[in-house]
C-alpha positions in Angstrom: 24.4 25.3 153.5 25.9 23.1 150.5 28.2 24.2 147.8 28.8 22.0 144.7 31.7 22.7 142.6 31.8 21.1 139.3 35.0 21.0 136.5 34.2 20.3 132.6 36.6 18.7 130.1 37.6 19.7 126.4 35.9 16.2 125.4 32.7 17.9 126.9 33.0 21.0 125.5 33.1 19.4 122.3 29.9 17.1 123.0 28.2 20.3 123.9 28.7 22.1 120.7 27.8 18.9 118.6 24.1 18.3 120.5 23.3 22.4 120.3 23.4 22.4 116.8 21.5 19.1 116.8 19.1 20.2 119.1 18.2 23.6 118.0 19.1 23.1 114.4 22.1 24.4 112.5 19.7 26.5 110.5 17.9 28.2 113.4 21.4 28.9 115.4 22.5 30.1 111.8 20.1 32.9 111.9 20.2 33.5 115.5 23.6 34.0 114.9 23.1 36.8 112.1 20.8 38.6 114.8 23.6 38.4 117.5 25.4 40.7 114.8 23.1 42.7 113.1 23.0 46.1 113.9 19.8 48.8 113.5 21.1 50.9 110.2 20.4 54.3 112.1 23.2 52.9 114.4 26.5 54.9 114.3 28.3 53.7 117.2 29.7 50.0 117.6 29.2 50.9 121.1 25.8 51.3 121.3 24.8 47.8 122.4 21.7 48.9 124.0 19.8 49.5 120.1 20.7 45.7 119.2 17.8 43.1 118.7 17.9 41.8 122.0 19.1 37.7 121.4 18.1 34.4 122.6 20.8 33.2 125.6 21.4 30.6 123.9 23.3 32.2 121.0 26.4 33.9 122.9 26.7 30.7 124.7 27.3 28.9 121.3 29.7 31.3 119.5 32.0 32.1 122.7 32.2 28.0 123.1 33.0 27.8 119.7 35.8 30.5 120.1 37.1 29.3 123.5 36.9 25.6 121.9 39.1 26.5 119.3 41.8 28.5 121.8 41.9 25.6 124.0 42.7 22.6 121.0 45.4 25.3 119.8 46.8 26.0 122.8 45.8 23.2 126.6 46.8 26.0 128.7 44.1 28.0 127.6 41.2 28.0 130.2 37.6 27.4 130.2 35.4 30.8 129.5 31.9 31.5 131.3 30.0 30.9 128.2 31.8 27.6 127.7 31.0 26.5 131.1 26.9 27.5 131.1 26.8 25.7 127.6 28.6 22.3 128.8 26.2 22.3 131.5 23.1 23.4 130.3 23.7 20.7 127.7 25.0 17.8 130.4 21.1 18.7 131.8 19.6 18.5 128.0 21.1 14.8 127.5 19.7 13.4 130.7 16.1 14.8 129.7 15.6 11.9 128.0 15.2 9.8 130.5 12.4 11.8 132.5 9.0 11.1 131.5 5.8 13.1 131.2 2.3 12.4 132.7 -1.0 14.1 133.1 -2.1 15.5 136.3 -3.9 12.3 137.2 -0.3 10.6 137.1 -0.8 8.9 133.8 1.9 7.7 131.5 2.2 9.9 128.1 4.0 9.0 125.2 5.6 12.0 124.8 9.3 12.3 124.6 10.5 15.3 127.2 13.7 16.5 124.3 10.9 17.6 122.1 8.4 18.5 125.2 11.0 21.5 125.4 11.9 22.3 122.2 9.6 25.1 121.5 10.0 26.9 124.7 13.9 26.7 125.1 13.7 28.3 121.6 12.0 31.0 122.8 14.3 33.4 124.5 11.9 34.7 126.9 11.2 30.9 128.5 14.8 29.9 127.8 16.2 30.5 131.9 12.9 29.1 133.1 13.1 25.9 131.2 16.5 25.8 131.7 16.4 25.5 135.5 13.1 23.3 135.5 15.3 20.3 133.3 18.3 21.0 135.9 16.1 20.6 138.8 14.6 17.6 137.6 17.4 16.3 136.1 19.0 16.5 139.4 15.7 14.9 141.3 16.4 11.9 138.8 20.0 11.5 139.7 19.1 11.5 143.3 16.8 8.2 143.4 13.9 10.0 142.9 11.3 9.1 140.2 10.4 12.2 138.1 7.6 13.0 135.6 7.3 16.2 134.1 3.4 17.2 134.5 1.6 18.1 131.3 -0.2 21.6 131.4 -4.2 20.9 132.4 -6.2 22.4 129.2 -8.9 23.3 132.2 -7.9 26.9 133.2 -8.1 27.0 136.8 -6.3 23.2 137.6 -3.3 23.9 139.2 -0.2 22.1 137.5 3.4 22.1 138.8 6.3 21.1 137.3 6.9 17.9 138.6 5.7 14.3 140.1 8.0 13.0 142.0 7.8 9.5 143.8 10.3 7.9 146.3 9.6 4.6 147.8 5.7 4.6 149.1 5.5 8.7 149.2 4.5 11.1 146.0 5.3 14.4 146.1 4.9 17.7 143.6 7.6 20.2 142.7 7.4 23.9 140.9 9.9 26.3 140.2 11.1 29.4 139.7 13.5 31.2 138.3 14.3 34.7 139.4 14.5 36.9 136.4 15.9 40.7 135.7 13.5 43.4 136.0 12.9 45.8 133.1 14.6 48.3 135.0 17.9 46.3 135.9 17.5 45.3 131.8 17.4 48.8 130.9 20.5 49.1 133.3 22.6 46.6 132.0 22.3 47.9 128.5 23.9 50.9 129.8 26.5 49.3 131.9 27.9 47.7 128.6 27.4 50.8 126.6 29.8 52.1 129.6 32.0 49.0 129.7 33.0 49.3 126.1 33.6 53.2 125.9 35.7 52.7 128.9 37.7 49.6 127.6 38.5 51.8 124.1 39.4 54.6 126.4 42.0 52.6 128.4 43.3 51.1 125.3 43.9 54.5 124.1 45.9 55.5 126.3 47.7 52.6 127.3 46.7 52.7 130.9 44.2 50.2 132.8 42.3 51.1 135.8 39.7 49.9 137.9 36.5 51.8 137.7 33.6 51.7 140.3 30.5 53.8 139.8 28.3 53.7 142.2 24.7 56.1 140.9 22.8 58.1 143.0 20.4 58.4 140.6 19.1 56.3 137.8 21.4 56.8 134.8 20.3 57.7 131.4 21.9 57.5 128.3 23.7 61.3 128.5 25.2 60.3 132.2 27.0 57.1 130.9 28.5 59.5 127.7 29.2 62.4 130.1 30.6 60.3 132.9 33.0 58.3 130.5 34.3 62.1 129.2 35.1 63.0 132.8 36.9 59.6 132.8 38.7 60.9 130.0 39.6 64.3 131.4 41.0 62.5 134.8 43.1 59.9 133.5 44.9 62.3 131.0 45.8 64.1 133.7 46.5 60.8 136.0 44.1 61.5 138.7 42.8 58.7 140.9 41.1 58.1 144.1 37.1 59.5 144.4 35.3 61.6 142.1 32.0 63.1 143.0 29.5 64.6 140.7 25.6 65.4 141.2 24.2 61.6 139.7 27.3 59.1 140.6 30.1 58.6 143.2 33.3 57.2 140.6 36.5 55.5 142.1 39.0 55.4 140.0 42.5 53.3 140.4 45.8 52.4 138.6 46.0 48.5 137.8 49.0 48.7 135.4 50.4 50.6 131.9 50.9 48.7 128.5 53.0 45.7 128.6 53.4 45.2 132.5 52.9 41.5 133.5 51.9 39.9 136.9 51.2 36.6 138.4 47.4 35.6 138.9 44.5 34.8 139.6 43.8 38.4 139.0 41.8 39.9 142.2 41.0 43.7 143.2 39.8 44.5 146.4 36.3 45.5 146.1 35.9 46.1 149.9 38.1 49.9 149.3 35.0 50.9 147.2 32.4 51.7 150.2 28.6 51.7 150.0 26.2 50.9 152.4 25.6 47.4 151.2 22.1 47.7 150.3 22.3 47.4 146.7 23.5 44.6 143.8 27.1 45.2 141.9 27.5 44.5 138.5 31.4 43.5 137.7 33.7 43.0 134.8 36.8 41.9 135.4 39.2 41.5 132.6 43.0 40.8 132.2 44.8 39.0 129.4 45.9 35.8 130.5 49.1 34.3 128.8 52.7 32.9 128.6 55.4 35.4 129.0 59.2 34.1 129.8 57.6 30.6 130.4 55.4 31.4 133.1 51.0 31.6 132.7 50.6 35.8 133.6 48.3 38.3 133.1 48.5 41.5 131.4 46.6 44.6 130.6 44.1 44.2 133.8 40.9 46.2 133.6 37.9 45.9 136.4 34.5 48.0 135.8 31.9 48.1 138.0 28.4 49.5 137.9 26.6 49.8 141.3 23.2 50.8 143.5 20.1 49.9 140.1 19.0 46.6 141.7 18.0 47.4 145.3 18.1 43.9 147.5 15.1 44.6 148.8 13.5 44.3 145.5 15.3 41.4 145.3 13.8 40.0 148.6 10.7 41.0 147.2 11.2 39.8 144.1 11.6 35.8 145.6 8.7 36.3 147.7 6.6 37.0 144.5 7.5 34.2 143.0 7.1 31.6 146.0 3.6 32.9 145.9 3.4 32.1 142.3 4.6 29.1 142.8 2.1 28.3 145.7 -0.8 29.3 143.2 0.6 26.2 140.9 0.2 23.4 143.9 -2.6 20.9 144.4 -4.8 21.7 147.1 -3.5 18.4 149.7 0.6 19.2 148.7 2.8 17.3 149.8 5.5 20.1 148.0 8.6 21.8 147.8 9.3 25.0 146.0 12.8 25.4 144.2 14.0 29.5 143.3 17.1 29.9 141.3 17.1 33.4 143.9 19.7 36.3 143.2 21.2 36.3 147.0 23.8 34.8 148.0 24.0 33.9 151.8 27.7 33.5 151.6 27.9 37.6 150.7 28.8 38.8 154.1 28.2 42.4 152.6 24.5 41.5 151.9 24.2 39.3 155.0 21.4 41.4 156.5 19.2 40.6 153.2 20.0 37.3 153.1 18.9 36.8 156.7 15.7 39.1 155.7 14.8 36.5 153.4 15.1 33.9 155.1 13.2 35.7 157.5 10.0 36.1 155.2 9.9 32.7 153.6 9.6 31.0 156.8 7.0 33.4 158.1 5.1 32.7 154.7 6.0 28.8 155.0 3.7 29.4 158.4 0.7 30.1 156.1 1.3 27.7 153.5 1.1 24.1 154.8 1.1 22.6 151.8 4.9 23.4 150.8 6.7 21.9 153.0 10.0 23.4 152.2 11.7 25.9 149.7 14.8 25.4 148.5 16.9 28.1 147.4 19.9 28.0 144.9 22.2 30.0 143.4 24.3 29.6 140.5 27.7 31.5 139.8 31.7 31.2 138.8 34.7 31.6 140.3 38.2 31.0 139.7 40.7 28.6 141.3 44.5 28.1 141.0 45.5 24.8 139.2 48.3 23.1 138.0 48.8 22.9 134.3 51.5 21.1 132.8 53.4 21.9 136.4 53.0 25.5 136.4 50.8 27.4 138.3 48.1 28.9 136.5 44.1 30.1 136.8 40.6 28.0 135.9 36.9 29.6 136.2 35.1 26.8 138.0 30.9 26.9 138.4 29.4 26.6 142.2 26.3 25.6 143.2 24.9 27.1 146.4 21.7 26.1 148.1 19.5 26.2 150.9 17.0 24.7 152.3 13.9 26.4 154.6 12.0 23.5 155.7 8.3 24.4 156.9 7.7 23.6 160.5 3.8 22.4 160.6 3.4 21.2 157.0 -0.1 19.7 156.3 1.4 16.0 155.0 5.0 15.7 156.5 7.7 14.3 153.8 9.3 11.1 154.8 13.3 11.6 156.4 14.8 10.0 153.9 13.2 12.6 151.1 14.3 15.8 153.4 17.6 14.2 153.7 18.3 13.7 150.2 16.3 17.5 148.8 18.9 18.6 151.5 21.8 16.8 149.7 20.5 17.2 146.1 23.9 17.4 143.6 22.9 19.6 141.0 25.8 18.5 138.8 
């Protein structure tokens, strides 16, 4: 197992925001934009995010960035958002794409810059993750020693094409990936989940009181649940109740953080482990807490934590990364050598999802056994955390991004990779 941790600057920040609009084109981000905000006229609510156009990833990215840029020249203290962080690093992986070269799938040169190569498809939001994660794959294959090519599709319909050539000293190799996507059913879910977030963010703001809010469904919401459950809400902390509420579709715990005005120091945590479940299913969390200076010291205030849980079963998940190793196997020449990378949804460091972790594992070496010419998968998954740092000698809180990964070598592969390749796929820095 190897974790990378990597920490971006303001200059960065800055860079990033300058080669987005280059990139993309202050015109197209302009209207992007304009979608991001449009609303459908038969839309009453502001809180029904679920009947927005849905937008290209990109977009968010741009105008948080822009927002958190502006916070952090007015005021150093401020810290890094999410958005700023996937932005600075998507676009660190967009500046080394220069440098990588394209062939055809006889290994031929083409005189074809690899920027422009992914214009198109990063502008369409339905590629955008995919392309993403193939340019910080091979982007980090490049920084490694390796010589990359990206492979140019085959116009013949049944040549397989993967994403990559790759060459290290005397030994060539091909590399495809994957990026594990949402479902239609966890997208249908998440649109409720903010439609729940904001109606229980106004609520606390109401009333001046902020909670932490697990709801863990027993059923598949709909609409009418998330509206009804948010009134129950309502009912129970007007009359301050707290602990476990039980209705026919949901299980809802419900806790005090703190009223209006009441400060305390950070990094703000709750204990998740209080809110039981039987660990076979994915969590969707929103943490929030205003972060500030008050009497001279960096604390947080107004603390809120929502939490939507049991839509995305792990064992869909498992499946889910099995599928797409398949896929992937479909893409490889006949005679390999290969290896596989899958941005998975798993995390192997979850002990509360250890036994799915251990399931996949389980499955992609079994299907490794049948598939001699990948001779490893690497898995990886991206996510943020926060750290304490200092700031201007005072204690404060930074999100940091973490790369985890592992690698499943396959134990009879048809055209063994050299040591040196295994040991540097094993030691890949993805930033």
């Amino acid at each position: 197992m190897q974790i990378e941790k990597w920490e971006p600057t303001i200059t960065d920040l800055a860079n990033a925001i300058v080669l987005i609009r280059n990139y993309f084109g202050k015109e197209w981000l302009d209207n992007q934009c304009q979608m991001l905000q449009n609303k459908p006229k038969h839309v009453v609510s502001k809180f029904t995010h679920h009947l927005k156009p849905e937008h290209h990833p990109i977009v968010p990215l741009y105008v948080h960035s822009l927002r958190n840029y502006a916070q952090i020249r007015a005021n150093p203290e401020n810290k890094f958002d999410i958005a700023a962080l996937k932005l600075i690093s998507f676009c660190q992986s967009l500046r080394r794409l220069r440098k990588i070269g394209v062939v055809d799938f006889n290994g031929d040169e083409l005189a074809i810059n690899s920027q422009d190569r992914f214009r198109e498809r990063l502008k369409n939001k339905d590629e955008f993750n995919q392309s993403a994660y193939e340019i910080q794959i091979a982007v980090a294959l490049a920084r490694a020693g390796f010589s990359t090519w990206f492979i140019q599709e085959s116009s013949q319909p049944n040549e397989k094409t993967p994403d990559f050539l790759v060459k290290y000293k005397k030994q060539k190799f091909y590399v495809e990936c994957k990026y594990q996507g949402l479902t239609n059913r966890e997208k249908q879910y998440e649109n409720l989940f903010k439609e729940f977030y904001w109606r229980s963010m106004r609520l606390m703001f109401q009333v001046g009181e902020f909670y932490s809010i697990c709801v863990e469904w027993i059923k598949d919401p709909d609409f009418a649940d998330v509206t009804s459950t948010v009134e129950l809400l309502k009912e129970k902390i007007g009359k301050k109740q707290t602990g476990l509420i039980e209705t026919e579709k949901a299980k809802i715990w419900l806790d005090h953080l703190a009223s209006r005005g009441q400060t305390f120091d950070g990094p703000f945590k709750v204990d998740l482990g209080k809110y039981r479940s039987d660990g076979q299913h994915i969590d969707i969390i929103m943490p929030q807490a205003h972060v500030g200076i008050f009497d001279g010291v960096l604390k947080y205030k107004n603390p809120t934590l929502v939490m939507f849980r049991n839509i995305s079963y792990l064992d869909d998940l498992v499946n889910g990364a099995v599928q797409d190793i398949n896929k992937a196997y479909s893409q490889i020449p006949e005679k390999g050598p290969s290896i596989v990378f899958l941005e998975n949804r798993i995390s192997f460091l979850n002990e509360s999802i250890k036994e799915s972790a251990r399931d996949l594992q389980k499955r992609i070496e079994e299907k490794l056994k049948l598939i001699s010419r990948i001779n490893m998968v690497v898995l990886t998954k991206s996510y943020f955390d926060e750290k304490r740092v200092m700031v201007r000698g005072r204690l404060g809180v930074a999100i940091t991004r973490f790369v985890e990964s592992r690698t499943i070598p396959n134990p009879k592969p048809a055209t063994p990779l050299l040591p040196d390749v295994v040991e540097r796929i094993s030691h890949l820095k993805y930033y």
